[in-house]
C-alpha positions in Angstrom: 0.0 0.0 0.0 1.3 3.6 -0.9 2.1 6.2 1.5 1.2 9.5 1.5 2.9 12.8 1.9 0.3 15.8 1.4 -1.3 14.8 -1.6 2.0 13.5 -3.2 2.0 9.9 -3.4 5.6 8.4 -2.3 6.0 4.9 -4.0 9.0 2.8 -4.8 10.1 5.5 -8.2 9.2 8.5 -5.4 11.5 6.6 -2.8 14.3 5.8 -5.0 17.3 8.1 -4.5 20.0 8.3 -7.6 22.9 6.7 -7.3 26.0 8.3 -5.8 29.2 8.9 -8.6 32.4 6.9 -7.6 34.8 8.9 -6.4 38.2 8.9 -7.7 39.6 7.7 -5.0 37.0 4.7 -5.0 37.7 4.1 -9.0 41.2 3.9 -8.2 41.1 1.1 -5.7 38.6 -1.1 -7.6 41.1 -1.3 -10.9 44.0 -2.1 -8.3 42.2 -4.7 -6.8 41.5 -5.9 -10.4 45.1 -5.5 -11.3 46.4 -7.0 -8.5 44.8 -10.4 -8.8 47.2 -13.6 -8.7 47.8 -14.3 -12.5 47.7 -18.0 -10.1 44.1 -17.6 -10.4 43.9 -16.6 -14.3 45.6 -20.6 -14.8 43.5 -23.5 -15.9 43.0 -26.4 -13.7 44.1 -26.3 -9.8 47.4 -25.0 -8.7 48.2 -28.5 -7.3 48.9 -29.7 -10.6 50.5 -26.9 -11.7 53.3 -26.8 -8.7 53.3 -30.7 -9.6 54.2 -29.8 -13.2 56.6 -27.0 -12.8 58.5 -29.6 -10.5 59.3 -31.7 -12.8 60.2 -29.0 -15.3 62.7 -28.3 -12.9 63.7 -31.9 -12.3 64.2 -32.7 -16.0 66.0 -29.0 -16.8 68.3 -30.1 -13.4 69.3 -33.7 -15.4 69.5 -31.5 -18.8 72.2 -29.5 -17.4 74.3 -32.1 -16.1 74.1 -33.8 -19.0 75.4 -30.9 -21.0 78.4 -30.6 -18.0 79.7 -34.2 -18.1 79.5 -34.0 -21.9 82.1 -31.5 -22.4 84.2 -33.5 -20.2 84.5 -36.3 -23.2 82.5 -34.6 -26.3 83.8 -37.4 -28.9 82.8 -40.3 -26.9 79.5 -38.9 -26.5 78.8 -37.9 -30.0 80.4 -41.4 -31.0 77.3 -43.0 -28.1 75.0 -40.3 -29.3 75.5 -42.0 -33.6 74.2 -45.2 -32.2 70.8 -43.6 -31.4 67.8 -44.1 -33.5 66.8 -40.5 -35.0 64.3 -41.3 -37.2 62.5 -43.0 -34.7 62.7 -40.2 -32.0 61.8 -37.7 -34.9 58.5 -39.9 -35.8 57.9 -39.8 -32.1 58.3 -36.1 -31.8 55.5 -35.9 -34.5 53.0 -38.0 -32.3 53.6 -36.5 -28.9 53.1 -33.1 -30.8 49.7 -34.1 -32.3 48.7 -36.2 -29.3 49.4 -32.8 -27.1 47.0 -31.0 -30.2 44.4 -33.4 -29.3 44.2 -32.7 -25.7 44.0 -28.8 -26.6 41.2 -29.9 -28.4 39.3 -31.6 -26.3 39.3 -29.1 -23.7 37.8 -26.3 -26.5 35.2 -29.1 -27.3 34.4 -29.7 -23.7 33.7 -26.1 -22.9 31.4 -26.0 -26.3 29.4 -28.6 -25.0 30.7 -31.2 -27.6 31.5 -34.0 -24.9 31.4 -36.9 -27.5 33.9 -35.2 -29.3 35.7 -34.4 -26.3 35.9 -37.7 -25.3 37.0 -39.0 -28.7 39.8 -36.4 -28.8 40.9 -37.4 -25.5 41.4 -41.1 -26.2 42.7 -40.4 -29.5 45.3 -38.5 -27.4 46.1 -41.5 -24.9 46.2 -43.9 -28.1 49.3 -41.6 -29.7 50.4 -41.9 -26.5 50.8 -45.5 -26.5 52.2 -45.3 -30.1 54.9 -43.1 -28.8 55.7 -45.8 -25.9 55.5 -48.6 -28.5 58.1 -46.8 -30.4 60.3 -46.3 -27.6 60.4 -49.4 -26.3 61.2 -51.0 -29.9 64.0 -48.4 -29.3 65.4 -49.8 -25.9 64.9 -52.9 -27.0 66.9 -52.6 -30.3 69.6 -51.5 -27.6 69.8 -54.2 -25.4 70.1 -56.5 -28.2 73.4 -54.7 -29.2 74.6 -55.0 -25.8 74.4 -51.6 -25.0 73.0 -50.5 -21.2 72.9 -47.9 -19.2 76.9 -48.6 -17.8 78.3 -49.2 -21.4 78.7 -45.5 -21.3 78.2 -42.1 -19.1 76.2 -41.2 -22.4 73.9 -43.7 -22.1 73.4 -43.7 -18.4 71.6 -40.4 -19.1 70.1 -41.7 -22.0 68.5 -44.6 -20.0 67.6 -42.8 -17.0 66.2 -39.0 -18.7 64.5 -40.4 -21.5 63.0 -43.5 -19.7 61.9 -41.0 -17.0 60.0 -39.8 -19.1 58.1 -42.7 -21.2 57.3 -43.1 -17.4 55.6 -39.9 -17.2 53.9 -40.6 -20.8 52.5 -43.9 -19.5 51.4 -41.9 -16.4 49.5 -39.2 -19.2 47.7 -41.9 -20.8 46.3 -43.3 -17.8 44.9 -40.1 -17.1 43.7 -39.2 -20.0 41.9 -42.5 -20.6 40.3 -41.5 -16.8 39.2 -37.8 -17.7 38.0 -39.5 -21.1 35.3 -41.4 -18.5 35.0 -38.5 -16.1 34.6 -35.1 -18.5 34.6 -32.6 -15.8 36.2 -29.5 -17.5 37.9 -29.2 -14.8 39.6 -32.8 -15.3 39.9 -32.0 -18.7 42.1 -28.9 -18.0 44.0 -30.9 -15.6 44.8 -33.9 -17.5 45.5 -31.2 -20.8 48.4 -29.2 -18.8 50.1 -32.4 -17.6 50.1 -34.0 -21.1 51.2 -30.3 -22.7 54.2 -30.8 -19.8 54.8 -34.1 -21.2 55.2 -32.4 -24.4 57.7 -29.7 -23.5 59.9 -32.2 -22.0 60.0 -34.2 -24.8 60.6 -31.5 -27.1 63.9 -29.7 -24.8 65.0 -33.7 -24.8 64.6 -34.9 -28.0 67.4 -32.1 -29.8 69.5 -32.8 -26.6 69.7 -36.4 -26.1 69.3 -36.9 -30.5 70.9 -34.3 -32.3 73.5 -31.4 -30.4 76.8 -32.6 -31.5 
């Protein structure tokens, strides 16, 4: 019921008051505070897998760099070890961890579209070039042990051995969880299981012209 003040009625429009301006002062604050929000925040998937994946950045940079230091303490013995390496088949590898990682990207842009059959489909095409690249790699150790060659038959291959097997261990590790975010579709997962595999990626990529090809 409307009130009454002389003969003017005073309803909800009569009651309304206009709205104050900002201040300065006030506009100022409010774009700080936007500006200084954690860019932590402004990263997909939760900062648990992210301190999990910068981690082992830094493990595999640490095993990179100490590579590179014994190295120059006998460069022709290693670039004689490095010759016996299978290049072709780490380049072909290269090529399917680089579309698998594509994939994942993929999935996640599908997910967020609502395309979750798609999303699916691209996530367990990931995990399958994921299994081709451990196929490939294990045809590779294998070829190795049957020339006699192990991780003592030289310092070069003791890295070899224990950097690049690291990391088919990590891969194996990718494809079990994308196979599991393939089931459970959360975009959440999906954002997860993407930034672990795209860290799978980067290590291949700063070990593959390492390990193969600097002479």
């Amino acid at each position: 019921m409307r009130g009454y003040v002389g003969s003017s009625p005073v309803g909800p429009a009569a009651r309304a008051r206009p709205r104050t301006p900002l201040t300065r002062r006030e506009l100022l604050k409010g774009v700080h505070k936007m500006a200084s929000k954690s860019a932590l925040e402004e990263l997909p998937g939760e900062l648990l897998m992210w301190i999990l994946i910068i981690s082992e950045v830094l493990v595999f940079g640490a095993g990179l760099v100490v590579f590179l230091s014994v190295r120059i303490t006998d460069p022709i013995g290693f670039a004689d070890a490095q010759d016996m390496l299978d290049r072709t088949g780490a380049g072909i590898n290269t090529i399917v961890l680089i579309t698998s990682g594509l994939l994942a990207a993929l999935a996640g842009r599908l997910r967020h579209a609502g395309a979750r059959a798609q999303a699916r489909l691209a996530l367990v095409a990931a995990a399958l070039l994921g299994v081709v690249f451990l196929w490939i790699k294990g045809a590779e150790f294998a070829a190795k042990a049957a020339q006699g060659i192990a991780w003592d038959t030289h310092a070069f291959f003791n890295f070899y051995f224990m950097l690049t097997g690291f990391h088919a261990a990590h891969v194996a590790a990718g494809v079990v969880l994308l196979l599991l975010v393939a089931w459970r579709d959360h975009v959440d997962n999906i954002e997860d299981a993407s930034a672990f595999w795209h860290m799978v990626d980067l290590i291949w990529v700063l070990l593959f012209p390492v390990i193969y090809l600097l002479q």
